[in-house]
C-alpha positions as CSV (number, residue, x, y, z in Angstrom):
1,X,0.0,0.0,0.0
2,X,1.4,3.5,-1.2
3,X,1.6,6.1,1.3
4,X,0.9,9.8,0.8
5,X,1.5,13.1,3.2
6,X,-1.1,15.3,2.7
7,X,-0.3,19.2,4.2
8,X,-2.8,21.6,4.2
9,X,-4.5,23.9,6.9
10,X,-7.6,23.8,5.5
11,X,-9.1,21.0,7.9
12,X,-12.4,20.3,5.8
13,X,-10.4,20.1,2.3
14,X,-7.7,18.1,4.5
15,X,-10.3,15.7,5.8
16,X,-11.9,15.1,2.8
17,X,-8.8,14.8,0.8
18,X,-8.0,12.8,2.6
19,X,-10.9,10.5,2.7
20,X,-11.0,10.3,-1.0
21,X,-7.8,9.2,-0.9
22,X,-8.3,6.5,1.3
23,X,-11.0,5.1,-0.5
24,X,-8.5,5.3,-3.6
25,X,-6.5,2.5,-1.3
26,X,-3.5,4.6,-0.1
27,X,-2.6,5.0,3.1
28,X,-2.8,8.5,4.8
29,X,-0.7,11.0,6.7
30,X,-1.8,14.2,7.2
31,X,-0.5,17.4,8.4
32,X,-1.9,21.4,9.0
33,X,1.4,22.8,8.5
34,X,4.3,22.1,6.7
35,X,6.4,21.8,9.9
36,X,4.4,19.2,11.1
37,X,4.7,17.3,7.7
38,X,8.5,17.2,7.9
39,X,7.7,16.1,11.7
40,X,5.7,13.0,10.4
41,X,7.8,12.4,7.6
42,X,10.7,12.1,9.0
43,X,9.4,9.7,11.7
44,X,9.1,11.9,14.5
């Protein structure tokens, strides 16, 4: 299963980016800012 990080402070386009994306069969990470994206990508 592919993995994606999806950044964006706008929690309801987040959400259901993210949602859409699930359904899609990838696996989800999401973030508000970009500091917290490099947070989760890198494992932190």
């Amino acid at each position: 299963m592919e993995t994606i990080l999806l950044i964006d402070d706008d929690a309801d386009i987040r959400e259901n980016t993210a949602e859409i994306l699930e359904l899609s069969g990838y696996r989800v990470l999401t973030a508000e800012n970009g500091k917290l994206g490099v947070e989760k990508s890198s494992g932190r």
